[in-house]
N, C-alpha and C positions, 0 to 999 in steps of 0.2 A: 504494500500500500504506500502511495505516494500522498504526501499531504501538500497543499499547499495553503499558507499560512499568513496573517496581516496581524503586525506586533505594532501595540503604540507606547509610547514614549510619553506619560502624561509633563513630568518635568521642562521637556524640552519643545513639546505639542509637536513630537515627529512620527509618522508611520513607517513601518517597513513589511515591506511583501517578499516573500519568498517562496522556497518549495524545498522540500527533505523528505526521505524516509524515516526518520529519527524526531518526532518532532520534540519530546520532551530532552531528549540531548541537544537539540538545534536552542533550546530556548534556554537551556545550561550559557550553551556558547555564548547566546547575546546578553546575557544573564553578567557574562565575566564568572561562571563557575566553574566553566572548563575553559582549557587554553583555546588563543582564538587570534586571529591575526592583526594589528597592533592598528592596521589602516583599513578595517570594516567599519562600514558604514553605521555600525550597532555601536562600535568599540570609540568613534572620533566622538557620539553623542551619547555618552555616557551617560547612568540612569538606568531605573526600571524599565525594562520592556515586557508588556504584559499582552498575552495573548488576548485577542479582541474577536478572532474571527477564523476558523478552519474549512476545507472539503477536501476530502477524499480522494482519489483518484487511482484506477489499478496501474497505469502506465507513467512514466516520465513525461510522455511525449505528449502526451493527453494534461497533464500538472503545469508544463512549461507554458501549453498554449494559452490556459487560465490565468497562469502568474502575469505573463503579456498583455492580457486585456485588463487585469485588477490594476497595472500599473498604465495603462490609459487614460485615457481625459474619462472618459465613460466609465472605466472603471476605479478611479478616484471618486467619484460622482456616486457610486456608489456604496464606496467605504464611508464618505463623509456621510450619506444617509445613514447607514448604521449605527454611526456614532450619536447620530441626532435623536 
């Protein structure tokens, strides 16, 4: 199962979208609980990032093309609804 995933930053008022197998490790990482790379975009806005919003998906290829449109004009449009 592939997940892909939309983390908010309430300290910083940043979102981030992604996609893992792993997702309670991927959220370690942004977390700063596991090592993680020192110029991630998690890691430069430091702060809690809190799961906001998850789906499912049995392939990559099927999870990437989701991540692609959640990080679109349409699909920001739709995160910020969520949050509302």
């Amino acid at each position: 199962m592939i997940y892909v995933y939309v983390l908010r930053n309430q300290s910083r008022r940043k979102i981030y979208v992604g996609h893992t197998s792993d997702l309670d490790k991927r959220l370690a990482r942004h977390n700063g609980d596991l090592p993680s790379k020192a110029t991630s975009f998690t890691a430069k806005n430091d702060g809690f990032w809190r799961l906001i919003y998850k789906e499912e998906y049995g392939d990559r290829r099927s999870a990437r093309r989701r991540e692609k449109q959640l990080k679109s004009a349409q699909g920001r449009k739709f995160i910020h609804n969520l949050l509302s």
